[in-house]
C-alpha positions in Angstrom: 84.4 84.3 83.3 87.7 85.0 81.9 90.7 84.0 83.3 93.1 87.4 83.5 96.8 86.6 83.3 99.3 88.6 85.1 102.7 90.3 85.3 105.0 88.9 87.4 105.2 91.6 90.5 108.8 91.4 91.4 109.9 92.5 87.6 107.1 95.8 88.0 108.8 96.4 91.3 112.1 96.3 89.5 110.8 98.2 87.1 109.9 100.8 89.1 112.9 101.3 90.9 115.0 101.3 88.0 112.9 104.7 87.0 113.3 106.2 90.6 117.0 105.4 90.6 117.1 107.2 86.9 115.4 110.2 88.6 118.1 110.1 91.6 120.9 109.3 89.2 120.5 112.7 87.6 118.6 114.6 90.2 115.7 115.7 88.2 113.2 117.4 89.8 109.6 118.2 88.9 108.9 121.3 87.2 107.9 124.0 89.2 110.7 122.8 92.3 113.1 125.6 93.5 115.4 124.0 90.9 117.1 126.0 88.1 115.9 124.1 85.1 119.0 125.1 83.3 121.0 123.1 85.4 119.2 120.2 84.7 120.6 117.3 81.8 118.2 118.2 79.1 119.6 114.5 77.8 118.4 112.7 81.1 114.8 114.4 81.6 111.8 113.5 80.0 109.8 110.4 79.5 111.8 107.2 81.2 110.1 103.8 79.6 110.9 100.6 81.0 110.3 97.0 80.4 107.9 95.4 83.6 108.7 91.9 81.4 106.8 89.7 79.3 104.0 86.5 79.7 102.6 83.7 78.1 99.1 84.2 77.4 96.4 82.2 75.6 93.4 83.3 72.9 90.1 82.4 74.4 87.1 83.5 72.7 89.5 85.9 69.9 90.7 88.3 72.7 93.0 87.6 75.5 92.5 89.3 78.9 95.4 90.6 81.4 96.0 92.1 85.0 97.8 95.1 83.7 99.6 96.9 86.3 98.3 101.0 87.0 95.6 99.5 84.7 93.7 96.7 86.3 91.8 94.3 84.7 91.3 94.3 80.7 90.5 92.4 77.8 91.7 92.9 74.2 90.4 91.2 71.0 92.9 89.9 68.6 92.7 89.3 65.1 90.4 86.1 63.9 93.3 84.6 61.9 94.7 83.7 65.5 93.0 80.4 66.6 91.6 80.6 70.0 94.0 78.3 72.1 97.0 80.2 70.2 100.3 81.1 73.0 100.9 85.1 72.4 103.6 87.0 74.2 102.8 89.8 76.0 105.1 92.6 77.0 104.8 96.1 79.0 107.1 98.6 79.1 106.0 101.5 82.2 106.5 104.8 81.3 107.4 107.5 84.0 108.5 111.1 84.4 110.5 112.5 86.7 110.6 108.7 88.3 106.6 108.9 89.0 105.1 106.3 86.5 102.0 107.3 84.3 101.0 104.7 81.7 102.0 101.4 80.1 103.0 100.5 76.8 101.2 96.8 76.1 102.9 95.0 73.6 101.2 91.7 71.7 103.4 89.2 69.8 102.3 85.6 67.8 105.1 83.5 66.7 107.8 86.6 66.9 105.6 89.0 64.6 103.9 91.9 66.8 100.2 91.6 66.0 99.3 95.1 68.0 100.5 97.4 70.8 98.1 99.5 73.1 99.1 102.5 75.4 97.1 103.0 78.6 97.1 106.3 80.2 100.1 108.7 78.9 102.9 107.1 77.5 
């Protein structure tokens, strides 16, 4: 059975707050509000992507598996140059709109170099 590592919760919560305060900070509303549209910072709306942080995880088997927040549980292969036992660095970023997240941006480092990213749901 594979061992799934995961994101440190209080960073996600963090995370998400940042997006809801960017949301309050420019009082966007959802499409299709009472709002006037016009009045709205065209600079400010759109997709808001934040970091949720980054964790130590280790190749077992040429794929490493993660606890991926609005994702669940999931295992990736990674390329057979990387020796199982090998430290990555794995990163997420959420993505939100309108402060209501939506997807995360996975990102996979070895020694500094990004090896591959993955987007789950709409980023």
């Amino acid at each position: 059975m594979a061992d799934y590592a995961q994101f440190d919760q209080d960073k996600i919560d963090a995370a998400l707050d940042a997006a809801r305060r960017h949301n309050e900070t420019f009082k966007l509303q959802a499409p299709g509000s009472a709002a006037d549209l016009s009045a709205i910072d065209m600079h400010a709306s759109g997709e808001f992507s934040v970091s949720g942080g980054c964790i130590t995880v280790s190749v077992q088997n040429h794929q490493i598996c993660l606890d991926i927040p609005l994702v669940g549980k999931y295992c990736l292969p990674v390329p057979s140059w990387i020796p199982d036992g090998a430290s990555l660095q794995a990163c997420i970023s959420l993505c939100t709109t309108w402060g209501i997240p939506h997807g995360v941006k996975l990102t996979v480092s070895f020694n500094g170099t990004v090896i591959f990213t993955k987007t789950f749901l709409k980023c």
